[in-house]
Residue, then its C-alpha position, 0 to 999 in steps of 0.5 A: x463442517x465446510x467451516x472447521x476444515x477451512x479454518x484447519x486448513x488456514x492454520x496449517x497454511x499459516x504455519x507453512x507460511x511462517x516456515x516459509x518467511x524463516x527459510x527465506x529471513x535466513x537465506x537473506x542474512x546468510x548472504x548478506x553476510x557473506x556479500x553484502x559487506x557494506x551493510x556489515x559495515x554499516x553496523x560498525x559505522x552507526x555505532x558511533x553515532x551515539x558515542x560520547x567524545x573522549x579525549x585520553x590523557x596518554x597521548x598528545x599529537x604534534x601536527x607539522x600543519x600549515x601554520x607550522x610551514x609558513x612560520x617556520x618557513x618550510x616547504x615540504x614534509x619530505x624536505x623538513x629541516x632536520x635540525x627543527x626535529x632535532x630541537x624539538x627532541x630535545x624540549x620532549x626530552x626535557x619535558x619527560x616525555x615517557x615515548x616519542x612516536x614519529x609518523x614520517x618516514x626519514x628515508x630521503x638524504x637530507x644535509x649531513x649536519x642536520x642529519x647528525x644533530x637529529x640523530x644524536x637527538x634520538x639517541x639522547x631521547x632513548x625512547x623513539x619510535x621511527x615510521x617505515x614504509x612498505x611498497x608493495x609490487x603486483x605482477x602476474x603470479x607475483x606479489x612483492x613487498x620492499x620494505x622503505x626504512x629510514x636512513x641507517x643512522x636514524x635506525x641505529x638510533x632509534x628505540x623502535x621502528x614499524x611499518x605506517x600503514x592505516x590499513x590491509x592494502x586490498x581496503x580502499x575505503x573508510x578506515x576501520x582497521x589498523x595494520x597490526x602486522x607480524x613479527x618481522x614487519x610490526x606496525x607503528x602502533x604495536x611497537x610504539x604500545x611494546x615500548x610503553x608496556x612491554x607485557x603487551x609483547x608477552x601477551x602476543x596471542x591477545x593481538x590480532x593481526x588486525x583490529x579493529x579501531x575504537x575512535x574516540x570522537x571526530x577528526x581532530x578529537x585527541x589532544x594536539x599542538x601544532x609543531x610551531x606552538x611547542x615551544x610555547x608550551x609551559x614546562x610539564x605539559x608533555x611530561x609522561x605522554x606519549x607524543x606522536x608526530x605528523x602531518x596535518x597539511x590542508x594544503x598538499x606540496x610538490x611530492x606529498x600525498x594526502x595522509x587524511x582518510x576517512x572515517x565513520x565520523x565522515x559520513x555525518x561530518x564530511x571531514x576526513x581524520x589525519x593518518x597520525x590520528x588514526x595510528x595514536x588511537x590504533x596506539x591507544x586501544x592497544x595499552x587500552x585494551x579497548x579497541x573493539x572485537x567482531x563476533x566470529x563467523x559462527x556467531x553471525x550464522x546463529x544471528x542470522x538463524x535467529x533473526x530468521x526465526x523470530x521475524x521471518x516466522x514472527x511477523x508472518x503470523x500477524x496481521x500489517x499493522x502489529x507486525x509493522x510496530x513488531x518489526x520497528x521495535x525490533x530493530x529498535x532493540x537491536x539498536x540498542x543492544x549494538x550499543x550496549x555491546x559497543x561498551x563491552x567493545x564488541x560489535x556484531x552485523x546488526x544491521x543485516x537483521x534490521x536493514x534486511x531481514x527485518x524488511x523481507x520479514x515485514x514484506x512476507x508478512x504483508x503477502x502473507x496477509x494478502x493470501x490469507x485475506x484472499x483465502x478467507x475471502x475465497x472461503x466466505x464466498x464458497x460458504x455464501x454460494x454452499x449456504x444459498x444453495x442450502x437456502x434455496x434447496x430448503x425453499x424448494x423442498x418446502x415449495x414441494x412439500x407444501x404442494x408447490x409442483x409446477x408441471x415440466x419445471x424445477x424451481x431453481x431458486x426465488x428472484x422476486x417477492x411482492x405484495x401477491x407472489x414469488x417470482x421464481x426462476x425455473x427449469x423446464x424438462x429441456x434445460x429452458x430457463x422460464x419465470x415463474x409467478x406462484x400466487x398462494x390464497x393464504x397470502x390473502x385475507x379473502x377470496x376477492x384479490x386471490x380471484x381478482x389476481x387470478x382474473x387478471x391472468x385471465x384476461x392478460x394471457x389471450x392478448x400477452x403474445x400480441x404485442x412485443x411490449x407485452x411480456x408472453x405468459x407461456x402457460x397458466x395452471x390452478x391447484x385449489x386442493x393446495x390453494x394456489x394457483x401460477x403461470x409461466x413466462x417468459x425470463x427477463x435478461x439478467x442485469x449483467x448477462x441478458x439472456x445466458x442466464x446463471x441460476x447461481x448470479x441471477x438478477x433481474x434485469x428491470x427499469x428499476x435496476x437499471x435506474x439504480x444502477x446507472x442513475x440518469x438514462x439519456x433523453x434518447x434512449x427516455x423517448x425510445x423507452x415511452x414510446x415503445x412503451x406506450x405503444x405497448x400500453x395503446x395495444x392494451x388499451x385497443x384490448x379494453x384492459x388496464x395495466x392499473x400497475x405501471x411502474x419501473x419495477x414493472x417493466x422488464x428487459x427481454x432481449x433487451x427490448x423493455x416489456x410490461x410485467x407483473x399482469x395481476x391488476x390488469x382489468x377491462x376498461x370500465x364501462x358506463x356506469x360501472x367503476x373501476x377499483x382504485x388499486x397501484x402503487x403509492x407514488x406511481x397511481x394515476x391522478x385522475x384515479x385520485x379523490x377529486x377531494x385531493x385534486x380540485x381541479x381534476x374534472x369529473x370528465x376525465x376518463x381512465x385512458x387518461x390514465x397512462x402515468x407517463x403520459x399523465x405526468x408529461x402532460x401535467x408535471x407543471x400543474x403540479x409543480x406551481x400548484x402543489x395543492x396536496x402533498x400526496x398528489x405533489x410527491x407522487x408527481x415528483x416522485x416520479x419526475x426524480x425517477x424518469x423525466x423524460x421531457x421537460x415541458x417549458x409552456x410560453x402560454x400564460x396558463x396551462x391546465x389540465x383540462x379535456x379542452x387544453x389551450x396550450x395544445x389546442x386539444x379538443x374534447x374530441x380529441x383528448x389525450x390518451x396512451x397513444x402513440x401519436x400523442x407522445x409525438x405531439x408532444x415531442x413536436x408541438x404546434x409552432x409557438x405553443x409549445x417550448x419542449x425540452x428532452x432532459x436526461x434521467 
């Protein structure tokens, strides 16, 4: 039930999030739509990116660049011989051209004859169209514009005369509109475009005041001449076209300005287009009705709810990875649905749902992710905690059933299980935490290791509280009606909190875990270990018992100070002519309890205070090590060399054996090694010359 509600509850809060993803998506691509022009705009630059470069027949542009002013030796644009207009007039003329467009504004008195054969020029041509300009003055509450017109004979003359503007004035960056104008003031290219089809003056309402420009290809894409080569030009070759005039200088003179501006081809390209360029594809999309129109505000507020919808709320239903692949193809298709309605000469802000939203929606999806990945993880863990607690109060229950009742104490979960028993951690009736050890007889084959573990409680207990190093046994009790018997001890520190103990996180703190888990003890800290253990183990040996167990699993940390546990092989010394029963742990038993089939040079002699495994292993590591005799005796040595070596004996003598008389340390008979204390310190300090040791990090 825990489970279903959990997931019920992680659906709706996916939901939620979904909705949360589409509030958010949207809000973003309102606003950048309402703010964010530059990334609109990069929506209209992008797109001709993957346009194909055309160049229209209708039009043809005559440049005055610098080639034409060092040939025709001119200095200026503004002071251009007239008469060189005037010739020129005349071969458009003759040519047939069908509309001459001049993108240069005459408003400057120039030599009178030269005036006149220009002006008479444009009156035998019919079909020209002259530049004007607008000055525009702003001052505090008022904004005036002067219209500059050029010189009253040339304005007579002409066919047509339009303002010369490549864009609204308040817009100083990458030309993308073309002034279109009004009425009264009409731009260049719409009067240029009325002239050559008058139906586009009866269709008013189809122009907009602005437009937008439909380029053809980079800078300098439309075919054009420069105005030095034209009379070189074969007959015919501006018959019908529309030729258009400008400037092209690379070079600015005294009193000119710069007429290149910047396009989206600049972005890639670096070149800017010539103002007359831009005013010949103004004209062009005009008689071509192809110049391209923006999606109303309505449309991109349904963009923006659209995006919202499905990538807001899309994305953030999926994992990382599909959502990633999701939000690439997503912007792939936009890309190409740009492009597509880029043919019909439409362009919407494509780039606000790929380049904002499309990465908000992503980003919210990866939070998304994370929470729901926390979620679960906080319902697994709560899962995990309901289910041991389920487990452990099953195991509780059938301790009770089966006549498991420790009196004072609640069993409030199992910490250990070994080869004779559970170890569980208990409460008694004053909150105390205690251990306690429950050893059933149907765990056993027969009766004698269920007494054997029991005798060695026996004997344990009067000597547990007479030696720090000794874990305190608190109580014993027996129930043989239910086959059991069990007995309190104190409660090792747990691995991570010593002694504020939570049943929940509970694990024993021993030198096995301790090994695991920091892998190498320092020398000092491995002596102060076998020493406190050894006195410990030399107060037993005082007592006539034996471990008979020793090993790291063994030993656990009360306090902090390390102590010998689980007492159920602790037995009495044996006495002459009686032997001892060969019990422990493969790779931790004592050699001289080996076979001495196994061990050749084990002597009979040797006696069972021998025994203390440590010591042993000190004493004899390198017998064993040169003369691995029987692998089960080598590995267990190695065994428990690679778990803890404290010292490292390296021996100058030429022989070291293992004998009751030891040349090495110049042991007697009398005087042999045993668990005490004073022999680790013999060790750690041999006689000068005799002894080379070394302490080694675990």
């Amino acid at each position: 039930m825990p489970r279903i509600l959990a997931q019920a509850k992680a659906r709706t809060t996916n939901w939620r999030s979904a909705l949360a993803g589409v509030a958010l998506c949207v809000v973003v691509g309102l606003i950048f739509l309402r703010w964010g022009h530059e990334l609109v705009f990069l929506s209209y630059d992008l797109l001709f990116l993957f346009r194909n470069q055309t160049s229209p027949a209708e039009v043809v542009i005559v440049y005055m660049d610098d080639q034409s002013f060092n040939k025709l030796s001119q200095t200026s644009v503004l002071d251009w011989d007239r008469n060189r207009h005037a010739e020129l007039l005349d071969r458009l003329t003759a040519d047939g051209a069908r509309l001459v467009v001049f993108d240069v504004v005459f408003d400057l008195p120039g030599a009178p004859a030269a005036n006149t054969n220009f002006a008479n020029a444009i009156r035998r041509n019919g079909r020209v169209v002259l530049a004007m300009a607008v000055d525009s003055v702003s001052r505090s509450q008022i904004h005036v514009r002067s219209a500059i017109l050029p010189l009253p004979e040339f304005l007579d003359a002409a066919a047509g005369v339009g303002i010369t503007e490549v864009m609204s004035p308040e817009k100083k960056t990458t030309v993308r509109q073309y002034f279109i104008g009004s009425e009264t003031e009409p731009s260049l290219p719409k009067v240029a475009a009325s002239l050559y089809q008058p139906k586009i003056t009866q269709a008013r309402t189809r122009i907009p005041s602005q437009t937008w420009l439909n380029y053809y290809g980079p800078p300098i894409t439309l075919r054009h001449f420069s105005y030095s080569d034209v009379d070189a030009q074969p007959a015919g070759t501006f018959t019908n076209k529309t030729v258009f005039i400008g400037v092209r200088p690379k070079t600015l003179r005294a009193r000119e300005e710069a007429d290149a501006f910047r396009t989206p081809y600049t972005l890639w390209t670096k070149q800017f287009t010539p103002g007359v360029e831009i005013a010949a594809t103004a004209f062009l999309n005009l008689i071509r009705n192809d110049g391209l129109k923006f999606w109303s505000g309505s449309k991109q507020a349904v963009l923006a709810l659209l995006g919202g919808i499905v990538f807001g709320g899309g994305l953030g239903l999926v994992r990382p990875l599909p959502a990633l692949a999701i939000a690439v193809g997503g912007a792939a298709c936009l890309l190409i649905a740009a492009i597509v309605a880029a043919g019909q000469h439409i362009w919407f802000p494509w780039t606000v749902m790929a380049f904002a939203q499309i990465p908000v929606a992503l980003g919210w999806s990866l939070r998304c992710h994370f929470h729901r990945l926390k979620f679960e993880k906080d319902v697994l863990e709560r899962t995990l905690v309901e289910t041991t607690r389920f487990a452990e109060a099953t195991k509780v229950m059938a301790a009770q059933k089966g006549g498991l009742v420790i009196p004072d104490h609640t069993l409030v979960r199992r910490v250990g299980k070994g080869a004779y028993g559970e170890v569980w951690l208990a409460r008694n009736a004053i909150g105390a935490f205690h251990a306690v050890k429950i050893v059933q007889r149907k765990a056993f084959p027969s009766d004698v290791p269920y007494e054997r573990e029991f005798k060695g409680i026996q004997k344990f207990m009067p000597v547990s509280r007479s030696h720090p190093g000794l874990v305190h046994v608190l109580h014993v009790g027996r129930n043989d009606p239910e086959g059991f018997f069990f007995y309190i001890m104190e409660v090792c520190d747990d691995a991570s909190c010593g002694q504020r103990i939570d049943p929940e996180h509970y694990s024993p703190k021993t030198l096995a875990t301790e090994l695991g888990w920091r892998g190498k003890l320092p020398s000092e800290e491995c002596l102060r270990l076998g020493i406190d253990l050894s006195l410990a183990l030399e107060h037993l040996h005082r007592q006539q018992l034996i471990h008979r167990d020793i090993k790291p699993a063994n030993i656990i940390y009360v306090n902090g100070a390390p102590k010998f546990a689980d007492i159920g092989l602790v037995t009495d010394i044996r006495a002459d002519g009686q032997e001892v029963s060969w019990l422990g742990t493969e790779g931790y038993i004592p050699p001289e309890r080996l076979p001495q089939m196994f061990m050749p040079w084990a002597r009979s002699s040797m006696k069972p205070r021998w025994g203390a495994t440590g010591v042993c292993s000190l004493k004899c590591q390198r017998q064993f090590w040169n003369n691995p005799t029987t692998p089960s005796c080598a590995s267990s040595m190695q065994s428990f060399a690679k778990r803890a070596r404290p010292i490292q004996p390296t021996v100058t003598a030429p022989r070291w054996s293992c004998t009751p008389t030891c040349s090495s340390c110049k042991l007697s008979p009398s005087n042999e090694m045993g668990s005490k204390a004073s022999d680790w310190i013999l060790l750690v300090n041999p006689p000068p010359g005799r002894l080379n040791l070394r302490t080694r990090a675990i």
